[in-house]
VMD Tcl script that builds the backbone (N, CA, C; Angstrom):
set m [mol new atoms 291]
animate dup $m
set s [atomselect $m all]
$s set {name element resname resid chain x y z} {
  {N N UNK 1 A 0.833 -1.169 0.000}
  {CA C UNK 1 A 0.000 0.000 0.000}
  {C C UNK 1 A 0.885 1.243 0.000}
  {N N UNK 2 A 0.284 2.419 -0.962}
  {CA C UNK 2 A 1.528 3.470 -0.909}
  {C C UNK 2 A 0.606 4.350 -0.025}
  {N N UNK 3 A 1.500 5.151 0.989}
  {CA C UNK 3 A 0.525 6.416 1.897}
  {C C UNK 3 A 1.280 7.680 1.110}
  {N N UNK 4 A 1.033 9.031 1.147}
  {CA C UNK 4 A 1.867 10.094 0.975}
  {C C UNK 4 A 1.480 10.814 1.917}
  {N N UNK 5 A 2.377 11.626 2.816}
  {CA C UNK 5 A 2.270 12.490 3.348}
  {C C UNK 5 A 2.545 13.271 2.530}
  {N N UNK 6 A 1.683 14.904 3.059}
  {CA C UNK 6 A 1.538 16.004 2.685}
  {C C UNK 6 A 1.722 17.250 3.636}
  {N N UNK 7 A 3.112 18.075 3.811}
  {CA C UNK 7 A 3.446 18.533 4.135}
  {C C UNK 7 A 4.555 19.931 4.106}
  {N N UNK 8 A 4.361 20.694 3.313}
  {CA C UNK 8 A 5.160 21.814 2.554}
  {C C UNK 8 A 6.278 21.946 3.190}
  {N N UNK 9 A 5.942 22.408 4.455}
  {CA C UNK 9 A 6.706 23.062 5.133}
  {C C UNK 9 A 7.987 22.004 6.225}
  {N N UNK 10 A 7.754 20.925 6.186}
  {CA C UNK 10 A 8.548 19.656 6.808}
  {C C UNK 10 A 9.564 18.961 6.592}
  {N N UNK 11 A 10.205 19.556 5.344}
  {CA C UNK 11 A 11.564 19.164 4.829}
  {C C UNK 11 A 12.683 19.315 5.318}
  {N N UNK 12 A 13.027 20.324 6.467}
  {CA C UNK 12 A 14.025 20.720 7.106}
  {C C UNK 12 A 14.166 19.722 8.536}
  {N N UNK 13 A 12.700 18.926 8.475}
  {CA C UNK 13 A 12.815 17.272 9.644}
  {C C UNK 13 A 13.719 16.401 9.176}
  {N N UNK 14 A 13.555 16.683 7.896}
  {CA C UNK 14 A 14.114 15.379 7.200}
  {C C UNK 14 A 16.284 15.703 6.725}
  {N N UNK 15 A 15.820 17.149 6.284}
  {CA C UNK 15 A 17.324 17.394 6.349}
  {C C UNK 15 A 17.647 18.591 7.508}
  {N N UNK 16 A 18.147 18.447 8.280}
  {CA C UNK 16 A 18.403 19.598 9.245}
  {C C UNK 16 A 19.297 20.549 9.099}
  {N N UNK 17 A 20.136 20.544 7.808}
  {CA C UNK 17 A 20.617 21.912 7.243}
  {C C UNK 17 A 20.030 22.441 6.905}
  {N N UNK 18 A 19.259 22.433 6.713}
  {CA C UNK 18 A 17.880 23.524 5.630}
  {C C UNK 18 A 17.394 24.329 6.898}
  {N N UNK 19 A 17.511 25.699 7.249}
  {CA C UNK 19 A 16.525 26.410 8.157}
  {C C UNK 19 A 15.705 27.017 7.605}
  {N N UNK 20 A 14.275 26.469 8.313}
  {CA C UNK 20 A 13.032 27.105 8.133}
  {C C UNK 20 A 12.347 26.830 9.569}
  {N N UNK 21 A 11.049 27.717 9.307}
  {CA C UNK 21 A 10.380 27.312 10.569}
  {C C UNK 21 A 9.168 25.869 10.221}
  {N N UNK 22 A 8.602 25.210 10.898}
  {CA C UNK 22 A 7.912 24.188 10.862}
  {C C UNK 22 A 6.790 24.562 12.225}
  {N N UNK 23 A 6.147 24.055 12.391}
  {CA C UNK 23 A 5.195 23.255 13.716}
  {C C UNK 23 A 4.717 21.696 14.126}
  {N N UNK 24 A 3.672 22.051 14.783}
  {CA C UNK 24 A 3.353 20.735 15.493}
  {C C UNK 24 A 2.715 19.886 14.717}
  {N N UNK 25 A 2.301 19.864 13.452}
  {CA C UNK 25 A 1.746 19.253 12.350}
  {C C UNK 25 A 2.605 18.738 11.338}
  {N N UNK 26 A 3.696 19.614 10.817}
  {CA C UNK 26 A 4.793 19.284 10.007}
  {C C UNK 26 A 5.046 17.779 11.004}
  {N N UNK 27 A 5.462 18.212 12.376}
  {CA C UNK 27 A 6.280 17.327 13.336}
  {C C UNK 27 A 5.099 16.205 13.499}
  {N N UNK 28 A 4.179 15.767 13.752}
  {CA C UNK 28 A 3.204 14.786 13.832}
  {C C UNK 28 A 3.495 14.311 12.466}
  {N N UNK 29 A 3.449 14.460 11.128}
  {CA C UNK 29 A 3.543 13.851 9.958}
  {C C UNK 29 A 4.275 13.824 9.953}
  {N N UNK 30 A 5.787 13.823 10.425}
  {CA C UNK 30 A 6.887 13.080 10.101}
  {C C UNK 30 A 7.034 11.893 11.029}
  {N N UNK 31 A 6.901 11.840 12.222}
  {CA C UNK 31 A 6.674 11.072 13.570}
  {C C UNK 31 A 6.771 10.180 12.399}
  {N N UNK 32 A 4.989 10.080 12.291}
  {CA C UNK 32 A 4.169 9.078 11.711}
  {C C UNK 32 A 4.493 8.484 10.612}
  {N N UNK 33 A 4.973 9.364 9.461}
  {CA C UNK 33 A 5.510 8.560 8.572}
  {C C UNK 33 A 6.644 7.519 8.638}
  {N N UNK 34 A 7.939 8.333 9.978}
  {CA C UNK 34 A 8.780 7.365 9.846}
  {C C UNK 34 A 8.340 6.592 10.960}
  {N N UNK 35 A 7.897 6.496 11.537}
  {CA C UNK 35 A 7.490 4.807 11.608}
  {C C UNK 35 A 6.819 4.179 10.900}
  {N N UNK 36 A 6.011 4.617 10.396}
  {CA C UNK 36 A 5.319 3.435 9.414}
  {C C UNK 36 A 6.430 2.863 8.265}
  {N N UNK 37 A 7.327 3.892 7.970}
  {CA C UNK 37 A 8.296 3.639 6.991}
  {C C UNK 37 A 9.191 2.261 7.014}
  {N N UNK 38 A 8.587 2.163 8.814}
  {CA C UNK 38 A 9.598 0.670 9.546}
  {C C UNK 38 A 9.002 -0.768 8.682}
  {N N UNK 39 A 7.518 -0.534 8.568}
  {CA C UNK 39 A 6.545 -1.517 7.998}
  {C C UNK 39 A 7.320 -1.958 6.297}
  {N N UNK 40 A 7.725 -2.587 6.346}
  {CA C UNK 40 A 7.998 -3.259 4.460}
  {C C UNK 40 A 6.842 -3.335 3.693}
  {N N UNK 41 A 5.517 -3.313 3.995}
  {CA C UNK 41 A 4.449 -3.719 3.541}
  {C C UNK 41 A 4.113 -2.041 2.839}
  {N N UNK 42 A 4.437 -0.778 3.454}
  {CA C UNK 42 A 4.100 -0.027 3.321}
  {C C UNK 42 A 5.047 0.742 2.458}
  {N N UNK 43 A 4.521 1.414 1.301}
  {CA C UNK 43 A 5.864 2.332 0.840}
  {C C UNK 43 A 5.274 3.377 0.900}
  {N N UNK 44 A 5.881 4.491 1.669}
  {CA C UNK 44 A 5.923 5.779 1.951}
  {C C UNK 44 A 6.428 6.773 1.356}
  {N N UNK 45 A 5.949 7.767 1.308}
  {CA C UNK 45 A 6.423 9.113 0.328}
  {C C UNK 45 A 5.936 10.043 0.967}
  {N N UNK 46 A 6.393 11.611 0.748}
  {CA C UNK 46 A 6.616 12.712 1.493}
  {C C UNK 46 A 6.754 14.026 0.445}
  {N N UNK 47 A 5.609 14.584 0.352}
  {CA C UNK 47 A 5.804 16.337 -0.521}
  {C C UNK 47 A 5.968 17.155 0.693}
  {N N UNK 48 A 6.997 17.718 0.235}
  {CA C UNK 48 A 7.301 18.700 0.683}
  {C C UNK 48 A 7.922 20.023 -0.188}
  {N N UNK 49 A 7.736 21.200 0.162}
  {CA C UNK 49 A 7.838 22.424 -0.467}
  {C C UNK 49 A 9.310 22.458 -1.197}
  {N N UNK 50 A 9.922 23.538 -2.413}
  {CA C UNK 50 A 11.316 23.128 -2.810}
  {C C UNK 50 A 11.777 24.191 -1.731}
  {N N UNK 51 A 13.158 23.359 -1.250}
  {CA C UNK 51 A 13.928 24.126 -0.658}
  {C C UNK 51 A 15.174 24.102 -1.224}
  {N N UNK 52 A 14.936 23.452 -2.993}
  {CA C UNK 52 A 16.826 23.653 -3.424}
  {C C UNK 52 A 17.031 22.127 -3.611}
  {N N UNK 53 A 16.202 21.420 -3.123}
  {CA C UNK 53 A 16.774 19.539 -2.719}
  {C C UNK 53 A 16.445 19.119 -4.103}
  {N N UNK 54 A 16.933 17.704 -4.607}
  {CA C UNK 54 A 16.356 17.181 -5.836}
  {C C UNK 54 A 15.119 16.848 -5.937}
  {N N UNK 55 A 14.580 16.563 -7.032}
  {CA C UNK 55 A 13.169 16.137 -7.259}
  {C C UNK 55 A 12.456 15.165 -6.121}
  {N N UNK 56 A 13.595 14.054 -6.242}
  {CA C UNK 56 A 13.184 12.773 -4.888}
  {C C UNK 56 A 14.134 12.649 -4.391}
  {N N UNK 57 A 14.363 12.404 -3.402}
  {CA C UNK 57 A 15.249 12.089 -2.299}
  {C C UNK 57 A 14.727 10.666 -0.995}
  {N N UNK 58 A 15.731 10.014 -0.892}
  {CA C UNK 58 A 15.203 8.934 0.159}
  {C C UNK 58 A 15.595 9.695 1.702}
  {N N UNK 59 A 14.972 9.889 2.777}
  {CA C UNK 59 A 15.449 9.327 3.914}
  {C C UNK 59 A 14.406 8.233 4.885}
  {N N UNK 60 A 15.251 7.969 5.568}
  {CA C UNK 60 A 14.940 6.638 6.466}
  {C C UNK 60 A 13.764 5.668 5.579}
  {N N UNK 61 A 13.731 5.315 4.305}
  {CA C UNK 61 A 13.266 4.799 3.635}
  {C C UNK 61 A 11.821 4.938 3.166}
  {N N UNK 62 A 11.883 6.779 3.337}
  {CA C UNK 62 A 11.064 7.606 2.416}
  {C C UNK 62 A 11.242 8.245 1.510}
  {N N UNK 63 A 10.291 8.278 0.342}
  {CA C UNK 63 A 10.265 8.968 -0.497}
  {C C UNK 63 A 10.313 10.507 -0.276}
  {N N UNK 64 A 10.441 11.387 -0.532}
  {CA C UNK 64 A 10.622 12.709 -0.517}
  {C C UNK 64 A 11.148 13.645 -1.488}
  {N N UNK 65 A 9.717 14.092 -1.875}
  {CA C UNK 65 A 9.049 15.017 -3.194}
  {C C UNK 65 A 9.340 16.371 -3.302}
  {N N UNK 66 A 9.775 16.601 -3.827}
  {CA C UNK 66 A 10.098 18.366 -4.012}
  {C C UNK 66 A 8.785 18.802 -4.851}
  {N N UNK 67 A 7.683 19.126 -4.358}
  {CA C UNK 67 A 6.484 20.388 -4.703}
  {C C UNK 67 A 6.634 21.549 -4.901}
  {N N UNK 68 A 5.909 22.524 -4.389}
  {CA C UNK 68 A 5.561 23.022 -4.506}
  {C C UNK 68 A 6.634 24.653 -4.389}
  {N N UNK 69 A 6.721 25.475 -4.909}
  {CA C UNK 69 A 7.523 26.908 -4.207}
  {C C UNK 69 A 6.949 27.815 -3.850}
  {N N UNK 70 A 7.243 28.476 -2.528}
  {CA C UNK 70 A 6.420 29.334 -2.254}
  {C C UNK 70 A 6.620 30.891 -2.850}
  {N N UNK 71 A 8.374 30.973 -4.055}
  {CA C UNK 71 A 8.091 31.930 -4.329}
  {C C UNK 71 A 7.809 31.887 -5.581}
  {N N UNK 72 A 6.813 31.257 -6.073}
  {CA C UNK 72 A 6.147 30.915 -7.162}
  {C C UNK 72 A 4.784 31.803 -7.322}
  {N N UNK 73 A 4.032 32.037 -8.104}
  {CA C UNK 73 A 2.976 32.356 -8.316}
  {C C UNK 73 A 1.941 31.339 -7.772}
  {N N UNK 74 A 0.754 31.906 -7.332}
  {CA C UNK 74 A -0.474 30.784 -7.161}
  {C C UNK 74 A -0.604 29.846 -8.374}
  {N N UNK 75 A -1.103 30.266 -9.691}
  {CA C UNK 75 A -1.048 29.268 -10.385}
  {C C UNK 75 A 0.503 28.355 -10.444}
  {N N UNK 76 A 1.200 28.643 -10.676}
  {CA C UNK 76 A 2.058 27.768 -10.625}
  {C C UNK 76 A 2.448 26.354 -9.893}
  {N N UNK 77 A 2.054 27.329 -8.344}
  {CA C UNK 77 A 2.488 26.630 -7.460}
  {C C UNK 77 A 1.132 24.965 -7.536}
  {N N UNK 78 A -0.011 25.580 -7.792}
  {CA C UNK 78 A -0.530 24.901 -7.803}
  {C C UNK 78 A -0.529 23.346 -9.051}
  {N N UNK 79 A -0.408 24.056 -9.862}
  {CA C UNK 79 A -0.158 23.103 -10.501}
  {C C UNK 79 A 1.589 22.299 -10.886}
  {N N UNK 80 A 2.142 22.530 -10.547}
  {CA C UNK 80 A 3.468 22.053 -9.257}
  {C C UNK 80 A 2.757 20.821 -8.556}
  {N N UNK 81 A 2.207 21.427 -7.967}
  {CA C UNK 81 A 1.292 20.359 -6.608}
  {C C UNK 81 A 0.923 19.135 -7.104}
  {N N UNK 82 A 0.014 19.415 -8.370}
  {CA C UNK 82 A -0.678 18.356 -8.961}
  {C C UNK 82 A 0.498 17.100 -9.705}
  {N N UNK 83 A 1.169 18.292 -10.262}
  {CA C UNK 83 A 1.984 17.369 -11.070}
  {C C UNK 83 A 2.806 16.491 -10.306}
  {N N UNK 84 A 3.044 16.636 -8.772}
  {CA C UNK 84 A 3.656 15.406 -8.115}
  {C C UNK 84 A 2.978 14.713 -7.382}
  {N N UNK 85 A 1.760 15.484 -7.223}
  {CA C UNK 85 A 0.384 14.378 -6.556}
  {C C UNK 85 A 0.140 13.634 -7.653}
  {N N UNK 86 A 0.135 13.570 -8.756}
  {CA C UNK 86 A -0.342 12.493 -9.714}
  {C C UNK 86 A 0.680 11.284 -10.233}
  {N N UNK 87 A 1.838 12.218 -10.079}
  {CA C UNK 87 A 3.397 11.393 -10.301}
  {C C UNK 87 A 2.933 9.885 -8.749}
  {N N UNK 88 A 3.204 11.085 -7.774}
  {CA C UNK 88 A 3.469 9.541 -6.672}
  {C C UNK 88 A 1.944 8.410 -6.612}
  {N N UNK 89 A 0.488 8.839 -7.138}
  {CA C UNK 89 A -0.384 8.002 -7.083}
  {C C UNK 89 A -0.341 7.022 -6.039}
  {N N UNK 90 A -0.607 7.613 -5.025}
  {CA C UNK 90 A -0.945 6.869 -3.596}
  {C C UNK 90 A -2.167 6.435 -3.459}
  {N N UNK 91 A -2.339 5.492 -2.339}
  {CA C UNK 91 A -3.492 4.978 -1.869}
  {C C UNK 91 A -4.346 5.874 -1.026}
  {N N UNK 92 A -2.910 6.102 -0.381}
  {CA C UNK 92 A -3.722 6.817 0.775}
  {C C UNK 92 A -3.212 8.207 1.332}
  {N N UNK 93 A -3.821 9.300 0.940}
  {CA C UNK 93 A -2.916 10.733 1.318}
  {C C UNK 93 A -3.427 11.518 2.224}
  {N N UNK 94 A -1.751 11.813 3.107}
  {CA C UNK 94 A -2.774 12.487 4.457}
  {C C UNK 94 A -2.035 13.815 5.037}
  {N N UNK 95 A -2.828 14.410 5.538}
  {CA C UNK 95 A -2.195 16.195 5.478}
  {C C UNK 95 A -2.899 16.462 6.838}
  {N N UNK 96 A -2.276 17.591 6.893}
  {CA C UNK 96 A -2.859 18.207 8.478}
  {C C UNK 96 A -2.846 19.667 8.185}
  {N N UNK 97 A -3.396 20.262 8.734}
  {CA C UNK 97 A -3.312 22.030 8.710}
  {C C UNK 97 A -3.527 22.919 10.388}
}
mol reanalyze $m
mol bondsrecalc $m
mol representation Tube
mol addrep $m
């Protein structure tokens, strides 16, 4: 089963050179993903906003999506969004706000 987390702003969990600010939601969807990431049954993936990183990137045996920019235009950004929400085609996608 593939899950994706959805999370713009949560990429700097995953690499800790990158400074930005995050919260308690970024931090709950990463928790969660990497543990489930422990599961083999499960393949996991992760959008997050560009901060400069490559397209995909693995850590702890997640996927991790370069989306969206925030100094992009609205249209853009949005369709950015789509084009890697349709790329990873998950089962199951989950976001917090």
């Amino acid at each position: 089963m593939k899950i994706c987390f959805i999370a713009p702003k949560a990429y700097q969990l995953f690499n800790p050179e990158v400074r930005s600010t995050f919260g308690g939601a970024e931090v709950q969807l990463y928790l969660l993903s990497t543990n489930l990431a422990d599961n083999k049954k499960l393949d996991i993936h992760f959008m997050v906003a560009d901060y400069g990183q490559k397209k995909v990137e693995t850590h702890s045996n997640i996927q991790v999506w370069r989306s969206l920019n925030f100094q992009s235009n609205i249209l853009k950004q949005v369709l950015t969004f789509f084009k890697v929400f349709n790329k990873i085609n998950a089962d199951i996608y989950i976001q917090r706000t």
